[in-house]
N, C-alpha and C positions, 0 to 999 in steps of 0.2 A: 355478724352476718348470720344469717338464719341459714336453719340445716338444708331447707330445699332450694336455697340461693345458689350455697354454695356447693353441692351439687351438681346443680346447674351450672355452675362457673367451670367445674372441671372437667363437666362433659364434654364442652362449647373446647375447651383448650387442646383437648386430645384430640379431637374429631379437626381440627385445625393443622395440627402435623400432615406435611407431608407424607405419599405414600412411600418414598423411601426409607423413611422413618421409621414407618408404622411397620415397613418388613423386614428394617434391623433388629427392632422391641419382637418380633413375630419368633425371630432366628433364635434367637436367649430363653424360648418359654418350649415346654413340652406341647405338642401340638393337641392333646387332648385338653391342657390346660387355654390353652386357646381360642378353642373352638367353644369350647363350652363360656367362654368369655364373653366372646365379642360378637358371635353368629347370633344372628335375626337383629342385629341394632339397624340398617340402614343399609343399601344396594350394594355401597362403597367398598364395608368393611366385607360385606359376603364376598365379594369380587377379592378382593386381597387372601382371604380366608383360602378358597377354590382355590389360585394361582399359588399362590404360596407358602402353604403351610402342608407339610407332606411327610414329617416325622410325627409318629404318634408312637408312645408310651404308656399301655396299659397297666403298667406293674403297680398294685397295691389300688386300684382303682372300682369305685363301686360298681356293680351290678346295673346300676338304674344311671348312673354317669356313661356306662360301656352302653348300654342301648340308645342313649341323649344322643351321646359322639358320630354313632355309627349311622344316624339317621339324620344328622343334620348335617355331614361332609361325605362327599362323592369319594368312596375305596378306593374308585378307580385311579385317582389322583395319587395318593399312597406308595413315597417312595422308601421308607423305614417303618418298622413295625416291631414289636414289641411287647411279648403276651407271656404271660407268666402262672402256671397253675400251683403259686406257693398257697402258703395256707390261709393270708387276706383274696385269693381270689382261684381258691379251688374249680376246677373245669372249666377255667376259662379259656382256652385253648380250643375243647372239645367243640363249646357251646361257638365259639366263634366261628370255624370250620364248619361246623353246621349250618349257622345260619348265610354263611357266605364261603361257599365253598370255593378254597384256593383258588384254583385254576379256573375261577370266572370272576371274579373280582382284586385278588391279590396278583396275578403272576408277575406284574408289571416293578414287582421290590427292587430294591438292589441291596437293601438290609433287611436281613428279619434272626430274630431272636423269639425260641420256641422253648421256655425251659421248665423246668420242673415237675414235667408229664410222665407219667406210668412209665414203664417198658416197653408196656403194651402198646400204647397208646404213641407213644414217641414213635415205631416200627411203622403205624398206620399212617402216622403224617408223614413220613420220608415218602412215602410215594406219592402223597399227594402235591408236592415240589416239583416232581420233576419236570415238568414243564416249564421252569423259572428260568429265561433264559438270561435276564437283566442282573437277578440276584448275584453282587461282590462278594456281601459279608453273609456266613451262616451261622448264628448258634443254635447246638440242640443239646437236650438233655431232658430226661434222661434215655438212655438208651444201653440197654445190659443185658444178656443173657441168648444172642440173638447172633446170625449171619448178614453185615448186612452186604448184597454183593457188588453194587458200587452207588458212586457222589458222582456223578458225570452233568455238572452242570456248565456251560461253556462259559462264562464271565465270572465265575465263581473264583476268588482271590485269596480268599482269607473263611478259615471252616475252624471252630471251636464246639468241641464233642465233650460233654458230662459222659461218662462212660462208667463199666465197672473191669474184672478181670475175666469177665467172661465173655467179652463181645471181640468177633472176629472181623476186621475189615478186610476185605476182599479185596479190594479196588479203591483208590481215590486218584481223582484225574490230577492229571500230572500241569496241565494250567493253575493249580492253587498254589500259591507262592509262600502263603502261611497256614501251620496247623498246630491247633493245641487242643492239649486234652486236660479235662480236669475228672480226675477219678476220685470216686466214693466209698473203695475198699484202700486199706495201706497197701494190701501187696496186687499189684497186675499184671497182665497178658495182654498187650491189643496188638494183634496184626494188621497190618495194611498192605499192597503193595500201590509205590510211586515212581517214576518213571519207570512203569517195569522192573524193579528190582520188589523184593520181598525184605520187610523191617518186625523186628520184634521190638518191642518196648518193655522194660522189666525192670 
């Protein structure tokens, strides 16, 4: 069988699946890996795409793959996120924020994961959050050296904090059912208060 037959044979065979199919195969793949897939083949798959594809994982993801993604699927749709400024994808956090600034295109998460960003820079995107009224899960990191004086997000369940021994929590609302910390120095300090009462961790 010749290579553009078969080809053709297996495009004919996918495109033949049912849509429940196609959005169980949808549920097993990173939504970046997805989109970049299967967006602009035909009406069908865009429609499946839109409706159903709403976790996206930018971790270790090119520059020119991150602006492909962002422009050929609706943010707004976007209900897990995932942005990481290691060292395959330094300011990417910053540069995302910039061009779609949280609180008009994201607030609608219920997951997102913010990690490997300055002190700095980590401090500057907590406030840009607060508005997230939908968001369960939070990761952030890093964040060191700083006051922060509360997490008051009302659906917020589960909060995971990169920290160091110098960062003082103030407040975290007492709706979060889960909290963990992962720290950068061996020895720490992090204060919080939860239901009202005041915690050292040491």
């Amino acid at each position: 069988m010749s290579e553009s037959k078969r080809f053709k044979h297996e495009s004919t065979t996918l495109e033949r699946l049912p849509n429940e199919l196609l959005i169980e195969i949808f549920g097993y793949l990173n939504g970046v890996d997805t989109v970049y897939a299967f967006s602009q083949l035909n009406i069908r798959f865009q429609c499946l795409l839109n409706d159903y594809v709403k976790s996206f994982d930018f971790k270790s993801v090119s520059k020119a793959k991150f602006n492909l993604i962002t422009q050929l699927h609706d943010l707004h749709r976007w209900r897990s996120l995932y942005l990481s400024d290691d060292d395959d994808t330094p300011g990417q956090i910053r540069s995302f924020c910039h061009l779609f600034p949280p609180a008009q295109y994201i607030h609608q998460l219920q997951l997102l994961s913010a990690l490997n960003m300055t002190p700095k820079y980590a401090q500057e995107f907590l406030l840009q959050i607060g508005s997230f009224n939908n968001l369960i899960s939070l990761s952030i990191g890093t964040v060191c050296g700083i006051d922060i004086e509360s997490i008051e997000l009302p659906s917020l369940k589960r909060l995971v904090l990169t920290s160091c021994k110098h960062t003082k929590w103030l407040m975290v609302s007492e709706l979060i059912s889960t909290i963990e910390f992962n720290y950068n120095d061996y020895f720490f300090i992090i204060e919080f208060s939860l239901f009202g009462k005041s915690s050292i961790y040491s």
